[in-house]
C-alpha positions as CSV (number, residue, x, y, z in Angstrom):
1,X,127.2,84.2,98.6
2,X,124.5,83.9,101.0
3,X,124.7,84.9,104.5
4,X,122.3,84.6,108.0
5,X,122.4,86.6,111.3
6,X,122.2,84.9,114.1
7,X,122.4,84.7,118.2
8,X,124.9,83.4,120.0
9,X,125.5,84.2,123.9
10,X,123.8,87.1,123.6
11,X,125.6,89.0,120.3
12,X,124.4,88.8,117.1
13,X,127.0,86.7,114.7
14,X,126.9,86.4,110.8
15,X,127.2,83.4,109.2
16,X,127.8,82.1,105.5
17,X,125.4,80.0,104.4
18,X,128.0,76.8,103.1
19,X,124.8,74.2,102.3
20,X,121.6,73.0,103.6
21,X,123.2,71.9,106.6
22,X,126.3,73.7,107.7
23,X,126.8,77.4,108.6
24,X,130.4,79.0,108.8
25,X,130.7,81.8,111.5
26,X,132.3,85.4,110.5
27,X,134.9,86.5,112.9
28,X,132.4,89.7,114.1
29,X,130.1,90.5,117.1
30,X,128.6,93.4,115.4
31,X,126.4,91.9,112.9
32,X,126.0,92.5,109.3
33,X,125.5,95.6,109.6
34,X,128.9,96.5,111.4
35,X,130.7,94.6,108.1
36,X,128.8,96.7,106.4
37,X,129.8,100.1,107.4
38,X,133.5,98.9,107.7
39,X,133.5,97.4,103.8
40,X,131.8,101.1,103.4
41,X,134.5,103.2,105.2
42,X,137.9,100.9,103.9
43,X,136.2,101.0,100.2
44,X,136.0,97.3,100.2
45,X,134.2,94.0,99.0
46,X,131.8,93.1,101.4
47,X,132.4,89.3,100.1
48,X,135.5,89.5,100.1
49,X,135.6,90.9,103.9
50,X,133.3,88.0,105.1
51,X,135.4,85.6,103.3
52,X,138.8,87.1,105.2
53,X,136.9,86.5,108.8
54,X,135.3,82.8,108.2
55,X,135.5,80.7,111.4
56,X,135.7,77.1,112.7
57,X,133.9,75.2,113.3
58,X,131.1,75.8,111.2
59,X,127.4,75.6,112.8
60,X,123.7,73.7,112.4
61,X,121.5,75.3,110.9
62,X,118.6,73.3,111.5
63,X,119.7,74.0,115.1
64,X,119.9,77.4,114.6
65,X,116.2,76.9,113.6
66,X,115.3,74.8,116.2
67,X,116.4,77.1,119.3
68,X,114.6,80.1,117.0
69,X,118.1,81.8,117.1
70,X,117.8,83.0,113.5
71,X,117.4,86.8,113.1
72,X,116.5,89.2,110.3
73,X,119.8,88.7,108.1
74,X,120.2,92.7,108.5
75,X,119.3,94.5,111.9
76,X,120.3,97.8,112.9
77,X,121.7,98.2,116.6
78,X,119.0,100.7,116.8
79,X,115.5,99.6,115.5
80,X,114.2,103.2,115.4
81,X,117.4,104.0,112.8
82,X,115.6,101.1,110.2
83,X,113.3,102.2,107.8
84,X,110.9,99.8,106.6
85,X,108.7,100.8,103.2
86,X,107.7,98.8,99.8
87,X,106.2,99.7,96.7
88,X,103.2,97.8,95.2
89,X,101.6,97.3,91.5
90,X,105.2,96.4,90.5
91,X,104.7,93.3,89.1
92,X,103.6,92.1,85.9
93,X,101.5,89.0,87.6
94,X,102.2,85.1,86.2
95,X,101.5,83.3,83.3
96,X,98.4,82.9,83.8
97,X,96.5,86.6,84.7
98,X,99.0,88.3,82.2
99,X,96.6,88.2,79.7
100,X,93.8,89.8,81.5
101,X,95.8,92.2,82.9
102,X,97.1,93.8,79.6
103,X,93.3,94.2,78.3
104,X,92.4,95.7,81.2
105,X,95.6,98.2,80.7
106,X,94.3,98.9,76.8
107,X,91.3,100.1,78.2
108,X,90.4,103.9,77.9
109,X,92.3,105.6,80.2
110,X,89.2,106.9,81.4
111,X,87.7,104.0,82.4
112,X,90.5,102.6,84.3
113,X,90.5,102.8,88.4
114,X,93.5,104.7,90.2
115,X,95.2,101.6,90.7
116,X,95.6,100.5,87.1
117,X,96.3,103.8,85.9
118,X,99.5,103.5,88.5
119,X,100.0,100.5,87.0
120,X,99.5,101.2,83.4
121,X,102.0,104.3,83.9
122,X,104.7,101.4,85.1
123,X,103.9,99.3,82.5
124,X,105.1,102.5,80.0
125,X,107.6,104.0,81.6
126,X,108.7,101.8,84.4
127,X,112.1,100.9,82.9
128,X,113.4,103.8,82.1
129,X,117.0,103.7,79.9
130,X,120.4,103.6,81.8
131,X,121.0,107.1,83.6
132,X,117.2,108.2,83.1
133,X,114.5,108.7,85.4
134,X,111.1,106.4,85.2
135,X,108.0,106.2,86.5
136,X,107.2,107.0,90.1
137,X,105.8,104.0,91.9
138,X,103.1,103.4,94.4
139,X,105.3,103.7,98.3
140,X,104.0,102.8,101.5
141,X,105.2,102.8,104.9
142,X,105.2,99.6,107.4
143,X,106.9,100.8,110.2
144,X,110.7,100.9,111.7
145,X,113.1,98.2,112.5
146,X,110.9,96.8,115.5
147,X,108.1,95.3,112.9
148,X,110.5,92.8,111.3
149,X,109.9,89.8,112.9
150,X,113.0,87.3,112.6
151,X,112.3,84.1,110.6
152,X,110.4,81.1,112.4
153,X,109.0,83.3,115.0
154,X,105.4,84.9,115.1
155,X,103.3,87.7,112.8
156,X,100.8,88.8,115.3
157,X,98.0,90.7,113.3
158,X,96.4,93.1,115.8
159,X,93.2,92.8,117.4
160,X,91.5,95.5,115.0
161,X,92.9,93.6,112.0
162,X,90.2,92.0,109.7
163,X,92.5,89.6,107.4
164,X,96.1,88.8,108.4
165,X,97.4,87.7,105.0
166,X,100.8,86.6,103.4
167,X,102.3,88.9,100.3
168,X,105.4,86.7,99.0
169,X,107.8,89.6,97.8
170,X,111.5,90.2,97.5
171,X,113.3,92.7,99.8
172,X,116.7,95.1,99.2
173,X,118.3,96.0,102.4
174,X,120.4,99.1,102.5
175,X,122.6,100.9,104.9
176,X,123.4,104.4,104.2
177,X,127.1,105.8,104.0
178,X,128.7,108.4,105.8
179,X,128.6,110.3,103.4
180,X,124.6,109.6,102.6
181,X,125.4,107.2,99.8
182,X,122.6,104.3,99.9
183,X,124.2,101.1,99.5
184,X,122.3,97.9,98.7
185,X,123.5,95.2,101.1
186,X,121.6,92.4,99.2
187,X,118.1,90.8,98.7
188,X,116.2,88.5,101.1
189,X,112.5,86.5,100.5
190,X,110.6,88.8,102.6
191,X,106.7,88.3,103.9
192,X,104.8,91.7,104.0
193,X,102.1,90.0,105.3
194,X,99.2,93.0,105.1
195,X,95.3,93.5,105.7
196,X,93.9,92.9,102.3
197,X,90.4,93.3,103.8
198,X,90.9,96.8,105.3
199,X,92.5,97.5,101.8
200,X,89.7,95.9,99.6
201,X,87.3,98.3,101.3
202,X,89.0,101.5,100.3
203,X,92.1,102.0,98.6
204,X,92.3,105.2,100.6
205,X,93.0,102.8,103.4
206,X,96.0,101.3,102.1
207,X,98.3,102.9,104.4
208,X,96.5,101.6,107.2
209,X,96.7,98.1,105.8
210,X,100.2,98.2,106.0
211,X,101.0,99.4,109.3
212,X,101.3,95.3,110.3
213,X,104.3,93.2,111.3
214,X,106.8,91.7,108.7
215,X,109.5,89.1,108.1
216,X,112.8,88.9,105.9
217,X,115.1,86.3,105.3
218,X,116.8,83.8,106.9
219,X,119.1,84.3,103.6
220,X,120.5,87.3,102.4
221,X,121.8,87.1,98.5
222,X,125.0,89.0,98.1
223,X,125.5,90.2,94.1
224,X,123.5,90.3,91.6
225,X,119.7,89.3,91.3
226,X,118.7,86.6,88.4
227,X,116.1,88.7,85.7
228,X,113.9,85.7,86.5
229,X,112.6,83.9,89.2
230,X,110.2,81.4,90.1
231,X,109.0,80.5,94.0
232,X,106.2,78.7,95.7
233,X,103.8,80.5,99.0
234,X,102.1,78.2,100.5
235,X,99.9,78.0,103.7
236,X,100.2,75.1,106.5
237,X,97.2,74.5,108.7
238,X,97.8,71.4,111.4
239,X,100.7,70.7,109.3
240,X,98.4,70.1,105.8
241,X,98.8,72.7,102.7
242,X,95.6,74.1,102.6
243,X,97.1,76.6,100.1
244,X,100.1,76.8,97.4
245,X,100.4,79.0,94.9
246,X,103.8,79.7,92.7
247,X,105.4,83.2,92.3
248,X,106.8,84.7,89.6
249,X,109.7,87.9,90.5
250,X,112.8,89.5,89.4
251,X,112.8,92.6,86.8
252,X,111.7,90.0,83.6
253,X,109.0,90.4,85.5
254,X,108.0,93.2,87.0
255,X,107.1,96.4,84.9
256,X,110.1,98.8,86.9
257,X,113.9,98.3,86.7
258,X,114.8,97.8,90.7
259,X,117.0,100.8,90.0
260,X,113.9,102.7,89.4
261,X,112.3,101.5,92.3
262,X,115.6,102.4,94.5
263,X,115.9,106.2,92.9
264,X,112.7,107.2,93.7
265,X,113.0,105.7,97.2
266,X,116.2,107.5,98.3
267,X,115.7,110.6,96.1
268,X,114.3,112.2,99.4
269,X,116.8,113.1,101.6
270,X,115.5,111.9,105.0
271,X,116.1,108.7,103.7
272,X,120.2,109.3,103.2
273,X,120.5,109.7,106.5
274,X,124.2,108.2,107.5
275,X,123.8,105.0,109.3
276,X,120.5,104.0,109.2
277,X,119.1,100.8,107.7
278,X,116.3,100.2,105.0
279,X,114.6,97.1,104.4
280,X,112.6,98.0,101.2
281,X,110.0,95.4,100.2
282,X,109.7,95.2,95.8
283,X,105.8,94.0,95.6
284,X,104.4,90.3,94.5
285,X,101.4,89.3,92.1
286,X,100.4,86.1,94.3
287,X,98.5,86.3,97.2
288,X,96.2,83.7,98.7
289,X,93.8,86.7,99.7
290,X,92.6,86.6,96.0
291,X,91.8,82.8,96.0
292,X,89.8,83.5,99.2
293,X,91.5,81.6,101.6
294,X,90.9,82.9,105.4
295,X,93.7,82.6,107.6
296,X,93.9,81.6,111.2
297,X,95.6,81.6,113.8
298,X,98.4,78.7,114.4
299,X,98.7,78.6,110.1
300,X,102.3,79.1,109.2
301,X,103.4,81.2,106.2
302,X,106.0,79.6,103.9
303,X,107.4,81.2,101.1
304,X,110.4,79.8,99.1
305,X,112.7,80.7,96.5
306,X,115.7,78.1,95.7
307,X,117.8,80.6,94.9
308,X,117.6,81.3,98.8
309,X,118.2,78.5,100.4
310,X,115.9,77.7,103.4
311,X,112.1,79.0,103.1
312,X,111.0,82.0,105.0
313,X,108.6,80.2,107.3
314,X,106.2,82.3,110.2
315,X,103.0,80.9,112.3
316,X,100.5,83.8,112.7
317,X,98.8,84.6,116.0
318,X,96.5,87.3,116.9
319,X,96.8,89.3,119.3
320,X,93.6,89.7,122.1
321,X,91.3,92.7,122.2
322,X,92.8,95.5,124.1
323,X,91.2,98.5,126.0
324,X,91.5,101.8,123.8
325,X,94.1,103.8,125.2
326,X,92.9,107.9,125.5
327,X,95.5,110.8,124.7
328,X,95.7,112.7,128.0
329,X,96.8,115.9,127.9
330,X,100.0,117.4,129.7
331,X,98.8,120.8,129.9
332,X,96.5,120.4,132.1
């Protein structure tokens, strides 16, 4: 099952995804993530509680799209009570770079930058056996719920930002029990869209690189995620591809278990917090960064995936210089 969020009159309403076409409402006004926590506290199927509440009649989506009604398929009423994080050098990269990749992971450990040791120690011990603990990944920080921009609307880039560049990745979204139990919600195409310039220059910097706007969905994927799976990012400029590229994701191949990459996210406790939200980015090995494409403003990310439905599609704008704003001080 695949589901969307939605506005209508003001609330935010879920809808099941039926085909390319047709939506069919779910009997809530409190989103996703109000199903959610009720599945949660009644010890329920989440499917099987959307598929009690399904409405007539069902909807457009393309008008949905049109009107730029979608939202982020998981939203917390709160935005400051929704994490949002990732993990990079998860992925094993495509077909292609493989090759190159492993010889530069036989290399003398000595030899090999911080980044590919990270990624070496994945490689080893990323998928760890049923009950055990693997490697620790790389984790970064993006920002709370109020950097997720919804599907079809605009990634502004800052007016400090030096690249403003697309990073095709899958996404888990969580909600956290009463009792502090993470639960995973389901999977969304998600854009992490980063400054791979500020990143390039030092890697000390990659924090800073992340601290940018984002975008998940429309679709949210309900079960279990296919070992393997194959997408297409592409860049739009004046409505010509001036850039496509195809994406390889799913464990088969990535070098951690998404349960690895999950434990060593909530291990710490201040992310259990009861009620909040996580949108939890899983890393991608295709970037059009690396095939030096420059982006602009008025290009429109698209990344798709068939197995969710409708494409994840953003323009990008930047936003004007702005004044420095100074710290003043209140005790004086």
């Amino acid at each position: 099952m695949r589901v969307i969020q939605y506005v209508e009159a003001g609330s935010t309403r879920v809808g099941v995804v039926e085909s390319a076409d047709w939506i069919r409402p779910v009997a809530t006004d409190k989103g996703l993530y109000g199903l959610a926590m009720e599945a949660i506290a009644a010890s329920r199927s989440l499917t099987e509680l959307i598929q009690e509440r399904l409405e007539e009649p069902p909807v457009a989506y393309q008008t949905l799209i049109d009107e730029q009604r979608l939202l982020p398929p998981l939203t917390h009423p709160d935005s400051a009570h929704c994490l949002v994080s990732g993990t990079g050098l998860t992925h094993l990269g495509s077909a292609d770079t493989r090759a190159a990749m492993h010889a530069k992971v036989s290399a003398d450990t000595a030899e090999l930058t911080d980044s590919m040791r990270m990624f070496k120690l994945g490689v080893e011990q990323g998928k760890p056996a049923a009950g055990q603990v693997g490697a620790q990944p790389e984790w970064f920080y993006k920002g709370d719920g109020a950097c997720i921009v919804p599907p079809e609307q605009t990634l502004r880039a800052p007016a400090f930002a030096q690249d403003a560049g697309e990073e095709p990745e899958l996404a888990g979204l969580y909600v956290i029990g009463a009792d502090g139990t993470p639960w995973r919600v389901g999977y969304a195409l998600g854009n992490e869209f980063s400054d791979h310039v500020t990143e390039r220059f030092n890697y000390l910097w990659l924090a800073h690189s992340k601290l940018r706007a984002c975008s998940v969905g429309p679709e949210l994927l309900l079960g279990e995620l296919p070992d393997h799976l194959e997408g297409v990012s592409r860049i739009r400029r004046n409505q010509a591809v001036i850039w496509e590229k195809p994406f390889l994701t799913g464990e088969a191949n990535m070098a951690h278990t998404l349960a690895n990459l999950e434990q060593h996210h909530f291990k710490y406790a201040q992310f259990r917090r009861p009620g909040d939200v996580h949108v939890h980015f899983f890393g991608t090995a295709t970037l059009s960064f690396a095939d030096n494409i420059k982006t602009q403003a008025g290009d429109v990310f698209e990344i798709e995936l068939p197995q969710f439905g409708r494409p994840l599609r953003n323009p990008l704008a930047f936003d004007n210089e702005q004044p420095l704003r100074a710290v003043s001080g209140l005790g004086s």
